[in-house]
Every structure is written in structure tokens, then in C-alpha cells.
N, C-alpha and C positions, 0 to 999 in steps of 0.2 A: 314549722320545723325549719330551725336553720341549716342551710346548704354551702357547701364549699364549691366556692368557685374556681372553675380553671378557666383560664383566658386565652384561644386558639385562634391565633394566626394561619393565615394558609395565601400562600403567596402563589400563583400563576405564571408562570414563565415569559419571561418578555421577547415573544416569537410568536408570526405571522401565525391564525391561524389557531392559537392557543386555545380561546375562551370556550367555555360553555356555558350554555343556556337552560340547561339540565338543576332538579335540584341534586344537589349535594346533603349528604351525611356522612357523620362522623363518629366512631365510639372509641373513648378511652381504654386502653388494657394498661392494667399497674400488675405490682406484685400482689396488689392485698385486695384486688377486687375490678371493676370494669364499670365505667358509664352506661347509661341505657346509646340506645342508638339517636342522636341526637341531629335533625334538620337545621341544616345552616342557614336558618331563616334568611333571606337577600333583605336585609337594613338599606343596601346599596341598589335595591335593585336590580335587575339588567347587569350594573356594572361591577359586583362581586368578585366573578373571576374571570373578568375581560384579561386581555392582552398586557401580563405587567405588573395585577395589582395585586395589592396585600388587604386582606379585608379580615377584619376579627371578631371574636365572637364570643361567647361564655356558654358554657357546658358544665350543668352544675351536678353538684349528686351529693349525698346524704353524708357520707362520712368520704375522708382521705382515702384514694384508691392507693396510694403508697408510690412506690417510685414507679415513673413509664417503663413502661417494655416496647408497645407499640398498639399502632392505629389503625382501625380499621376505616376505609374512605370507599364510596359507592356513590352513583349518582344514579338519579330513576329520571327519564324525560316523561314532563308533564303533557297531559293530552294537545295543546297548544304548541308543542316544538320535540320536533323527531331526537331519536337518540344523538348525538355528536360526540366527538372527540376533544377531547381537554387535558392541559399538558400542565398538573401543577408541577411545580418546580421543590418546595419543600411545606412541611408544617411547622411551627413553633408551640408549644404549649407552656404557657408561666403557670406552675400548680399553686395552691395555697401558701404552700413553705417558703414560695420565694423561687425554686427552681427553675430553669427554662431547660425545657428538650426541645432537642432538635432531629426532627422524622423529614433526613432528606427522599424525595420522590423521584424527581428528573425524569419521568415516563409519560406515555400517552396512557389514558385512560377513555375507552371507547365505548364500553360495555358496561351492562348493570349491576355486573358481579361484583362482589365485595374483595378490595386488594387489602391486604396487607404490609403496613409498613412498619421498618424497626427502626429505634432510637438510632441517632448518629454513631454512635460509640461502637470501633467493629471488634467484633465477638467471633473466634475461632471455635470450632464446633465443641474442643472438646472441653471450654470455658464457658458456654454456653448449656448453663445450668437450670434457666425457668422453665417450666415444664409449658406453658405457653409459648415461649419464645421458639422453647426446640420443634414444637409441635405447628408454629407458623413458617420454620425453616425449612420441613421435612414437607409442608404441604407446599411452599414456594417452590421448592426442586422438581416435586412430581407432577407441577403446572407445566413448568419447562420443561419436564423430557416429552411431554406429548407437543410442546407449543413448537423444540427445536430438537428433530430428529435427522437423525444421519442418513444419508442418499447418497449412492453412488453413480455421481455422472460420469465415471471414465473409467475402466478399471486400471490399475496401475498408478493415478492423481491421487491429489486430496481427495475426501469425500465432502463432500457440499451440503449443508442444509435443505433438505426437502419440505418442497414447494408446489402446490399445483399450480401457481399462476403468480404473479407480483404483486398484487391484491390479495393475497393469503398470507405473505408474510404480517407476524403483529406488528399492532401499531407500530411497537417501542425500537424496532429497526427501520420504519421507513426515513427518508427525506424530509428535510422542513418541508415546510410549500416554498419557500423562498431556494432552497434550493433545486424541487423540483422543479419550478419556476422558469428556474435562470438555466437550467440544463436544458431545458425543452426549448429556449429561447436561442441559446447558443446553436444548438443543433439544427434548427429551422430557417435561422436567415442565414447559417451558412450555407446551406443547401440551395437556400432561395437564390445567394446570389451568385451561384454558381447555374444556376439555372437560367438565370438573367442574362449569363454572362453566354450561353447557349456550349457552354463544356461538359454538364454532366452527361449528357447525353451522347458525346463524342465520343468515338470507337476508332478515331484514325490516330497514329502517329505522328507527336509533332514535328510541326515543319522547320526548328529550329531550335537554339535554347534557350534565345533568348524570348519566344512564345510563352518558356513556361514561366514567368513572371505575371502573365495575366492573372494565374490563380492569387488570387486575395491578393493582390497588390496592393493593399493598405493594410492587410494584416499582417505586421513585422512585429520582430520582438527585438531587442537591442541587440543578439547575434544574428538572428535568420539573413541580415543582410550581411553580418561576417563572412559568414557562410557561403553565401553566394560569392561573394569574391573571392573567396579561397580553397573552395572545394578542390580541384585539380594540384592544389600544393600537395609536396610529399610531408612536409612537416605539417601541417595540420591535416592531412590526412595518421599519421603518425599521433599527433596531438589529441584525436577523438576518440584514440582507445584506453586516452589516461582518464580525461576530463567530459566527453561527451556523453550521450544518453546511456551509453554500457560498458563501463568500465572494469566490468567484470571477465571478461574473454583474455586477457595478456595475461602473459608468466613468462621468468624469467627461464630462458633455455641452458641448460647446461652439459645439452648432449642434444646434437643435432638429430632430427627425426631420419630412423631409417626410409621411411619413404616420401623424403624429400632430398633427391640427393644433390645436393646446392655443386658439392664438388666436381661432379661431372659435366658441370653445363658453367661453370664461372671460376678456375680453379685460383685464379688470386682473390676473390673476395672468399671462397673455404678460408686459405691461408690465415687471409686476417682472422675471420669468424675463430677461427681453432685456437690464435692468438691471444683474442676476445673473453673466449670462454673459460679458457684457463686461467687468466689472469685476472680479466675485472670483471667478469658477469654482465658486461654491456650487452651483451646480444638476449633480446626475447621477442617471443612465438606467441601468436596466435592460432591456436587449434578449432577449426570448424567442423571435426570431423562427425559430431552426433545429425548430423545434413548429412552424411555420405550415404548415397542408395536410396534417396525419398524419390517418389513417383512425384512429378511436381504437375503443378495446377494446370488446368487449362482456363481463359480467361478470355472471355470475346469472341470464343471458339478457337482461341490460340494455342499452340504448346507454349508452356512457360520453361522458363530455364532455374535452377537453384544449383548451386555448387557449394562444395564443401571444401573450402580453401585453408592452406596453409600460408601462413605470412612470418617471416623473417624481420624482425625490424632492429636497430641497432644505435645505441645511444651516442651523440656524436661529443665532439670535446667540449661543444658551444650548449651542450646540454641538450639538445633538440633527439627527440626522436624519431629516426628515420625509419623509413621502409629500404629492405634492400631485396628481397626475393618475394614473389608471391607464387606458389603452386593451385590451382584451381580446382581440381581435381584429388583425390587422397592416392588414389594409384597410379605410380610414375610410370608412362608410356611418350611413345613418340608424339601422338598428338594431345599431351599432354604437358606443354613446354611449362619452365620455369621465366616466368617474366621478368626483369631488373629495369630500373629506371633508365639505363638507356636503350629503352625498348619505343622509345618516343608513344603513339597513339596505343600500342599493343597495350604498353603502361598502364595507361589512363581508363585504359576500358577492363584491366583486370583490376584495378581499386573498385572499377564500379559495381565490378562482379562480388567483391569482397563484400562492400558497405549492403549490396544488398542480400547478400549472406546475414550479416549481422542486424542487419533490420528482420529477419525472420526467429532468427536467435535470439534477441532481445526481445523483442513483443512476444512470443511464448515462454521461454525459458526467465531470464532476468526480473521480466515486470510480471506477466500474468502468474506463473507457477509460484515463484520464489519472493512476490510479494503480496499479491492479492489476493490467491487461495489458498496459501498457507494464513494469510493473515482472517481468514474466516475461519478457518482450521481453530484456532486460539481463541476467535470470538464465541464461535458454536459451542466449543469446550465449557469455555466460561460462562456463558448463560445457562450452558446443562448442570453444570454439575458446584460451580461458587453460587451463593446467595448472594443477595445485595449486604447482607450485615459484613460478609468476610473483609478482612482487608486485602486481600487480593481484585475483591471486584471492585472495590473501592479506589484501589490502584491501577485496574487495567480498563475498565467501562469507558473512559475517555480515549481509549485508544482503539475501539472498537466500532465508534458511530460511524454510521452510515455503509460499512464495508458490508455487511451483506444484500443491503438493494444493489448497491451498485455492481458486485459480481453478478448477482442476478441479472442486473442487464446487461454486463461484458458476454456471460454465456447464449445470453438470450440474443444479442443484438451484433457481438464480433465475432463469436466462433463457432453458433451456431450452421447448420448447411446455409441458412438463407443469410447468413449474416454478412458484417462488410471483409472478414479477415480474408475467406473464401473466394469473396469477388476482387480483391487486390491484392492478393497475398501469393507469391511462389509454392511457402508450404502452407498452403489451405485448403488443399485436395485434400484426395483421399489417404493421405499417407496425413495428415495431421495428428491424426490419435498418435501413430506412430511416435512421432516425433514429440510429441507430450509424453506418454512415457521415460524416452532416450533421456528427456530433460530431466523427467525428476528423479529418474532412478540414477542422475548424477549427485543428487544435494546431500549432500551430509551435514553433520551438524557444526563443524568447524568453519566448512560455507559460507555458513548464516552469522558466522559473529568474525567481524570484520577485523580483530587484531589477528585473532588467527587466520583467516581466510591470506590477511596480506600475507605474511611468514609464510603459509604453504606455496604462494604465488608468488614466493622470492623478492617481492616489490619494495623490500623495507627504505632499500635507497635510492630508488627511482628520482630524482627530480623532478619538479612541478607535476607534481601528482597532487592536485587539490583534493580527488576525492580521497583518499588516502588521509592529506593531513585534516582533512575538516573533518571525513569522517572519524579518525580516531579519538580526537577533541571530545567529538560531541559521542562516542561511545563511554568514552570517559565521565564525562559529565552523568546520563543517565547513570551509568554504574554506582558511581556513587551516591545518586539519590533515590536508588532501589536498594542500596545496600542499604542506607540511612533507616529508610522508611520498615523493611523485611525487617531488621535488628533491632526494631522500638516493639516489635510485634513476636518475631520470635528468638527469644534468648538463645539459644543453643538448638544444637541437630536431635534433640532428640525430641522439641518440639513440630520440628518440619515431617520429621516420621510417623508421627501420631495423629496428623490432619490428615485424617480421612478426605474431605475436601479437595484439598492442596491435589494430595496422592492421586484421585479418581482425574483431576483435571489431565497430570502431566500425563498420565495412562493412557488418557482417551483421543491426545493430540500422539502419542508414541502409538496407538492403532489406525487411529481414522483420519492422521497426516503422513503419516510413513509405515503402514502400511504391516507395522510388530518388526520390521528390520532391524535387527539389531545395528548391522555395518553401518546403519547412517550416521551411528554416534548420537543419535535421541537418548536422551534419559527414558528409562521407562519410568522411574520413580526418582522423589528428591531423598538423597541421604544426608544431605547437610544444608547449611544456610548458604554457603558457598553455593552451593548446587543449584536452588533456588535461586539469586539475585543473579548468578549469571544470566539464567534462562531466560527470567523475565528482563533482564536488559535486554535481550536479544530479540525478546516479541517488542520492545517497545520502539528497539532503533530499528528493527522490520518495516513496522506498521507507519514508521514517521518519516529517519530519514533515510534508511533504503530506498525507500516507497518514493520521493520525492527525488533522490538519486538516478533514480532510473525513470521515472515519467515527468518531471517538471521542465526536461530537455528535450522531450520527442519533440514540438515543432521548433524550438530552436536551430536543431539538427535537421530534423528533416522537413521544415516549410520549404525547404528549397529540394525539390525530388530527386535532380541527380545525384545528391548527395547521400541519399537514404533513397534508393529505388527499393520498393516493395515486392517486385515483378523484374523479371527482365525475360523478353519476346525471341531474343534470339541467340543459339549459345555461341560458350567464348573460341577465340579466333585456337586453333590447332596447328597453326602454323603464324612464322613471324610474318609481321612488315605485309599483311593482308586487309587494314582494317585502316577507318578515317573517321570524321566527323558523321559521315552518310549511316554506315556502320554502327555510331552511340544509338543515331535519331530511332534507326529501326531497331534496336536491343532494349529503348528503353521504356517505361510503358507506356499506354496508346493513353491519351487525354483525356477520359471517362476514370480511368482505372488512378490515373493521378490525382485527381482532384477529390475521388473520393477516398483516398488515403490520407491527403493533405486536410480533406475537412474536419476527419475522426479525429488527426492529431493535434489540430484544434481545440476540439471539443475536448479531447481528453487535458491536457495542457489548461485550460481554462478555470481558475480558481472562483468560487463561487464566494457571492459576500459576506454566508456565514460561515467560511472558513475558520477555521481555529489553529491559531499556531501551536509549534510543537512546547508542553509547557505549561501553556495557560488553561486554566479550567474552570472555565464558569460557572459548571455545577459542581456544586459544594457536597460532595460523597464522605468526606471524614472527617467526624466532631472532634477529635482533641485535638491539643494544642499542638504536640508534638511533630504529627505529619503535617498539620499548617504550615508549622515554622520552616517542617524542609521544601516543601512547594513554593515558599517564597525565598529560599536559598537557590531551589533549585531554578528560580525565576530569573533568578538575579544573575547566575553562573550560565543561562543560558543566553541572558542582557549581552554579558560581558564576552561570548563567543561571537554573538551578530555584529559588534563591535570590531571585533579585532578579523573576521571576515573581511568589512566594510573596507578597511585600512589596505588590508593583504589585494584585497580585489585592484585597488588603487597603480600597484603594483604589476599586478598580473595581465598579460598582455590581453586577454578574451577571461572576462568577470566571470568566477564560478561562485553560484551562489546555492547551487540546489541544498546544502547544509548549514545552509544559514538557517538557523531555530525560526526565523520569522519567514521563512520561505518551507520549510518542512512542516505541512499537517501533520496534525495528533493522530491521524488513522488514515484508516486508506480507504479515500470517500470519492476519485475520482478517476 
């Protein structure tokens, strides 16, 4: 009997750790019929599906199974070599006709069960006509609601992916080994050489400032020695609420806060301020007021100090922005003075009071809520309720790797009771839950997408505001190649309403990230295509360059601890012209407590080698030509922003680069 041959490539992904030793099988599904279940016989070998390779095969059968739908892939370990894990990357299949399909994978495969995968070409549910195909879609969804189910770690947060342990999440979210690797590598000689150095263990107060230089003295990055040299300025103290690690706290004032009364304690700097306000909008505020009322930590057996400051600062003719009032406290009292820069030392020790306000406000609020567990929020969605066929998962799966181990070990390992936030952190007591709700029952959804966020923040004409103009740039740029990509797929809004899919995702991030609020401005549903490409712009400059906005600068800004105190031992002065150098030494934290702040921001700060810039995708998730074309436009548009970065930075007095596309990860993986 003659047999029609198909000829099946299967290519293994070229990353540490990939191969298997296992056999492998493989069955064809067509429209008009199926393969038997057919053994990839090793021709090669051992080296079949090593680390990299492409190995082929023929899988024959009696008549044309008709056009692919998709394949089924299983492997059985032979009595000689335990079950493993192996990461094929895609399948190819050339049929008889001349055809070639392409069955992208990009997953781990650990188990002996049978996966199924569908042709490259993505298929919207309600275009998705084989009664095989629908019926592999319907069995792929009900894998993952049991594999990725909703858990509440906090009530009033996101909800989180439930997990018994970090070894229970599937394979297809963990770490390479290469970057489990380099993470456990980082985190251990830092520690080591701090232990070397005989500091972790330290519980005293340093004996100077210039001591705290010891910490990682060869670990510098091209600002952290900025920094050091110009902590105590008022303009780059001024300067790190446009461009530094949390750019998110300033807004434009246009009505002095009632409980800040500037005019009673400074009455020709009112004058001008009211001058100011009226006329050019120079003067803005920073508000710390979700700190007001936290019980704060104890640390070494210490009381810790946290305040909830108000800060005044005002844009000068030379462009610079200054500071000109700081309030400490949210309720005006006598021992609750307004500090001005000729307050000589009073000064200097209410910035430091500030910075370390905003290092508690930023590492919960900024980075961990409003980047990292909303961005698993999006992930969990989309594994529950998109298939691999949709073009949505096809469009957002690269934006998603690696974010749920790595939350997994933020809750596990920083904000956990025994974690590091707790043991160096002001709000890491018992008021922390607290203080995580305050934060996110502030995010709305105007927040999260950064043209609006600035317009409600007044900031449109700030000068030298980099994150501002990089980030608009590059919100621009995704927008239009999610608009691109959503408008090759869905014609009109009356297809975005009809995807059941689409509908169940934005549903499930509108209950199990905000919680059915309407006020946040979430969608609960998309009504248009407008509606959609916004959204997803908005998960994809989260997940990249927000995500990099707010953590690619923690040790920049704070390698150097006065500058970013996590802790402060002792509270601020109540009266003027009481305070000196002696005063910073003992307010600021004891030498244990620094070093192990300094080492995490390290570790976090630390880009791993298989990093992925924001843009590039190595795995190949969609077969026409069409979304090709814009992934290599939008390659190109993202070239041409790193570019014109590079140039601006040239310019710029201290490089901002956290929005440089080649500096911002595709997900939030660290």
C-alpha cells in the first residue's frame, strides 16, 4: 500500500536545561482524518532534542489527513532515564501538497500526558469552526482553570495565583535555569560579602557617613556615585521626583493645602506662591498623606519613625526644581513646624525624612502593587481564560514570563513576616496590610496609562521631565502596534463583543484586580476596538516600561542609603536649630538594617542574561504575515526611540535611560 508522507520537524529551544531524554510521540490531527500515534524514533540518538536542535522525521498514513488543525506531543520516560522536563520551542509539518504548518509550543513539557497544540494561525473563538479544534480549545481552558486558580493573599490587593509552594507552580511559569542560576548567584555573594565584610550582623549605628561607603564599594552604577555627591542638593533632591526611582508622587498645586499653612510661618514666600499659582502653575506638591497614622516598625528592638509629609517645591526661571517647604506630619501643630531651606541642618534632616517616606511609598505602592501584582493580575487572567490559538495570547504571553515565580518570591521573601521588607522597612510592621490597601484603593484606571495619568498630574509642561517624555514616546509607539496588530484581527466592535474569550479576560482582571469597583474606571467589558487597544497598551507599557520606570533605578538612587533611608530610628526635630550631624548618625538606620536594604536593591536592580528587551520575541506565537510585518515595524520604531534616547541622554545632565526599549523588559521578571 502506498503511503503519504508528512515530513515533522520539531525543533527544541536553545536554553540551558531544554533537552529530553524521554521518548517522544507525535499524532497528526487534519480536517479529514488523524495519524496513528507515531514514535519519534532517535535517528540522532541521544541528540534529538538536546539544547537547540531541529531533528525530522516522517509520519506516514494511508490517505491525506487534509489540512492541520493540530498536534498532539507526549513523551513516556524509558525504564533507563527518569521522567524530565523539555522545552520544544515549535513543530513544522511539510504535508504531501507541498504545505508547511507551523505548531508554535514555547512551553515546558514535564509530564506524560498528552498536550495539544494548534496551527500558528490564530483563530478567535467564534471563527473557530472544527469541531476538533473547538473541542481541544475547551479542553486547553479547563486544564488551566484547575492548573491557575484565584487566591486571596490580602483582602482589599489583587488576588494572586494559588500555590502551595514554588515547586507547585507548572513548569510553563517557572525561571530558565539560567536565570534561576544567576538570581541565586547574585543574592548569595552579596550577602557573602557583606558578611565578609563583618556588617550584616551589625546592630549599631554608624559612626559617620562616610562608613557607609564600605557597603559594596565596587558595586556602583554610573549614577549611585551621582548620587552620593549630591544627595544634600535641593535641586537634585527636587530632581528625583521627576526622574528618579518614583516619579509618580508630584502634581501640579493649584490651591494650597489646607493643612499646610505655608502663610503663617513664611509670609513672603505665600506671596509669591499665590503669585505663582495664579499665573504660571510653577508651584507643585507632593502628597504623602496615605503614611498618615501607620503604626510603624520596630527593627533591632528599636521604635522606628515613618511620616507622612507634605512637600512644596517650585519651578525656578533656570528651570530647576526646587524645594521650598516641607511639612512632616499631615496635622499642623506647634511641634509640627514647616521646615524652609534656610533652616540649615533642620533642612537636610526633613529631606531625609521625606526620601524615606517615599522609599516606603514606592516599594509598596509604585513598584510592588501597581506593577508586579497587577501585572500577574493580567497574566493569571490570560492563562485562564485566552488559549494559546487567540491572538490575544499570542500578543500578550511575551509579556508575561517569568512574573508569577518572581511575585511568588517577592511575597515569599520581601513581604512576607520573616521577609527582608519587615526587617528594614518603617511600614513593615504591623500596619503594612494597612497600608497596601490605602495604596490600592487609590489606582484607577487613568493612573495606569500614562497620557492621562500626566494631564490629571498637571505635569504636561514640566521641564526635564524624562519620564514623562520617554514615557509618552514609547506609550505611543506600543499603541500603535496593538492598534495595528487588534485591527488585522478584529474589523469592527461588534466583533470585540462577540469574543466570549476577549469578554471573560477583561471580566476576570475587573473582579480579581479591582475588586467589581466600578470608580476605578476598569472596563468591565470591551465595547469597542478602541476599548481594547487601549487596554492592552496599557498591560503591555505596565508590564515593560512602567515596570522598569520604577525598579531599574532602586540601587541607582538608593546604593547610597542616606539618600533612600528605608528606616529612620529616631523622630524628626519639633523645634528649630536642635539637630547636627550627631542627630542624622542616630536617626538613620543602624548598619545591619542598611546593608540589608542595599543588598535586596541590588538583587532586584540586577538584569539576568536572558533578559528580553521590550519588543523582541523569540518565540514565534503568530503564523501570518501580517502581525510579522508589524513586530518588525514595531522593532524598528522601538530601534529608532533607543536612538534618539541615546542622543537626549548626551544632553542631559544625569542619563535617564530606564525607557530606553533596550533597557525596559518585556515582563516583569525581576
Amino acid at each position: 500500500v502506498k503511503m503519504v508522507k508528512y515530513e515533522v520537524t520539531v525543533f527544541t529551544t536553545d536554553v540551558a536545561d531544554a533537552v529530553t531524554f524521554n521518548d517522544v510521540f507525535i499524532k497528526l490531527v487534519g480536517t479529514d482524518g488523524e495519524s496513528d500515534r507515531i514514535w519519534l524514533d532517535r535517528y540522532k540518538g541521544a541528540l534529538s532534542f538536546v539544547r537547540g536542535a531541529d531533528s525530522t522525521f516522517t509520519v506516514s498514513c494511508p490517505v491525506s489527513i487534509g489540512s492541520l488543525v493540530l498536534i498532539e506531543l507526549d513523551k513516556q520516560s524509558p525504564s533507563i532515564f527518569p521522567q524530565d522536563a523539555w522545552f520544544p520551542a515549535k513543530v513544522e509539518v511539510k504535508s504531501p501538497e507541498g504545505k508547511t504548518y507551523k505548531f508554535p509550543i514555547h512551553r515546558w513539557i514535564a509530564d506524560s500526558a498528552v498536550h495539544r497544540f494548534r496551527e500558528a494561525k490564530a483563530l478567535r473563538i467564534f471563527e473557530d469552526d472544527n469541531d476538533l479544534g473547538r473541542y481541544s480549545r475547551m479542553q486547553e481552558l479547563k486544564q488551566r482553570e484547575e492548573d491557575y486558580r484565584w487566591d486571596e493573599y490580602l483582602e482589599g490587593i489583587p488576588h494572586r495565583m494559588k500555590a502551595k509552594c514554588l515547586f507547585s507552580l507548572p513548569y510553563e511559569v517557572w525561571f530558565s535555569f539560567t536565570k534561576a542560576a544567576e538570581f541565586i548567584y547574585t543574592e548569595a555573594t552579596g550577602l557573602l560579602e557583606l558578611q565578609l565584610k563583618g556588617l550584616s550582623g551589625c546592630k549599631k549605628n554608624w559612626p559617620d557617613i562616610i562608613s557607609i561607603h564600605q557597603v559594596f564599594c565596587c558595586k556602583n552604577t554610573a549614577i549611585s556615585g551621582t548620587v552620593a555627591d549630591n544627595w544634600k542638593e535641593d535641586c537634585f533632591f527636587g530632581y528625583q521626583f521627576l526622574n528618579g526611582a518614583n516619579p509618580m508622587m508630584i502634581q501640579r498645586c493649584s490651591v494650597l493645602p489646607d493643612n499646610f499653612p505655608v502663610s503663617l510661618e513664611y509670609r513672603s514666600l505665600a506671596d509669591e506662591m499665590k503669585s505663582n499659582l495664579k499665573k504660571k502653575g510653577n508651584i507643585f506638591l507632593c502628597d504623602y498623606k496615605r503614611l498618615d497614622g501607620l503604626k510603624p516598625n520596630v527593627i533591632n528592638g528599636k521604635k522606628q519613625y515613618l511620616m507622612a509629609p507634605l512637600v512644596l517645591l517650585q519651578k525656578t526661571s533656570n528651570d530647576k526644581l526646587m524645594p521650598i517647604a516641607i511639612q512632616l506630619k499631615q496635622i499642623p501643630a506647634e511641634d509640627n513646624p514647616i521646615f524652609f531651606p534656610t533652616d540649615g541642618f533642620d533642612w537636610l534632616l526633613a529631606k531625609v525624612f521625606v526620601r524615606s517616606a517615599d522609599f516606603n511609598e514606592h516599594q509598596l505602592g509604585s513598584h510592588l502593587l501597581r506593577t508586579h501584582l497587577l501585572a500577574e493580575v493580567f497574566a493569571v487572567s490570560l492563562l485562564r481564560n485566552v488559549p494559546m490559538v487567540h491572538p490575544l495570547y499570542k500578543l500578550l504571553a511575551p509579556h508575561t514570563r517569568y512574573t508569577i515565580q518572581i511575585n511568588y518570591l517577592a511575597r515569599d521573601f520581601l513581604i512576607s513576616e520573616s521577609g527582608v521588607f519587615p526587617q528594614i522597612a518603617a511600614a513593615g510592621g504591623d500596619d503594612m496590610k494597612t497600608l497596601l490597601k490605602r495604596l490600592w484603593s487609590s489606582v484607577t484606571y487613568s493612573s495606569l496609562c500614562i497620557p492621562d495619568d500626566i494631564v490629571e498630574r498637571g505635569l504636561e509642561a514640566v521641564p526635564n521631565f524624562y519620564y514623562r517624555d520617554d514615557g509618552l514616546r514609547l506609550w505611543n509607539i506600543i499603541h500603535s502596534f496593538v492598534n495595528d496588530v487588534l485591527s488585522f484581527y478584529y474589523k469592527n466592535d461588534a466583533e470585540v463583543q462577540k469574543d466570549s474569550e476577549l469578554q471573560k479576560w477583561i471580566s476576570d482582571i475587573f473582579e480579581h484586580g479591582f475588586h467589581s469597583q466600578p470608580g476605578t474606571g476598569i472596563p468591565q467589558s470591551f465595547a469597542t476596538v478602541a476599548d481594547l487597544v487601549k487596554f492592552v497598551t496599557m498591560v503591555i507599557f505596565t508590564c515593560s516600561g512602567q515596570h522598569s520606570a520604577v525598579n531599574s533605578g532602586q540601587f541607582d538612587y538608593g546604593g547610597w542609603m542616606p539618600n533612600n533611608p528605608s528606616s529612620l530610628q529616631q523622630p524628626p526635630p519639633t523645634t528649630k536649630g536642635t539637630t547636627s550631624e550627631a542627630t542624622l548618625l542616630q536617626t538613620l538606620p543602624d548598619v545591619n538594617t542598611t546593608v540589608k536594604g542595599m543588598s535586596t536593591l541590588w538583587l532586584l536592580s540586577k538584569q539576568s542574561t536572558d533578559f528580553v528587551p521590550l519588543g523582541q520575541y523569540p518565540e514565534e506565537h503568530f503564523g501570518e504575515k501580517q502581525p510579522c510585518k508589524l513586530i518588525k515595524r514595531f522593532q524598528a520604531e522601538l530601534k529608532v526611540l533607543t536612538a534618539e534616547i541615546k542622543v537626549e541622554n548626551l544632553k542631559r545632565e544625569i542619563p535617564y535611560t530606564y525607557l530606553d526599549p533596550l533597557v525596559a523588559e518585556n515582563s516583569v521578571s525581576i
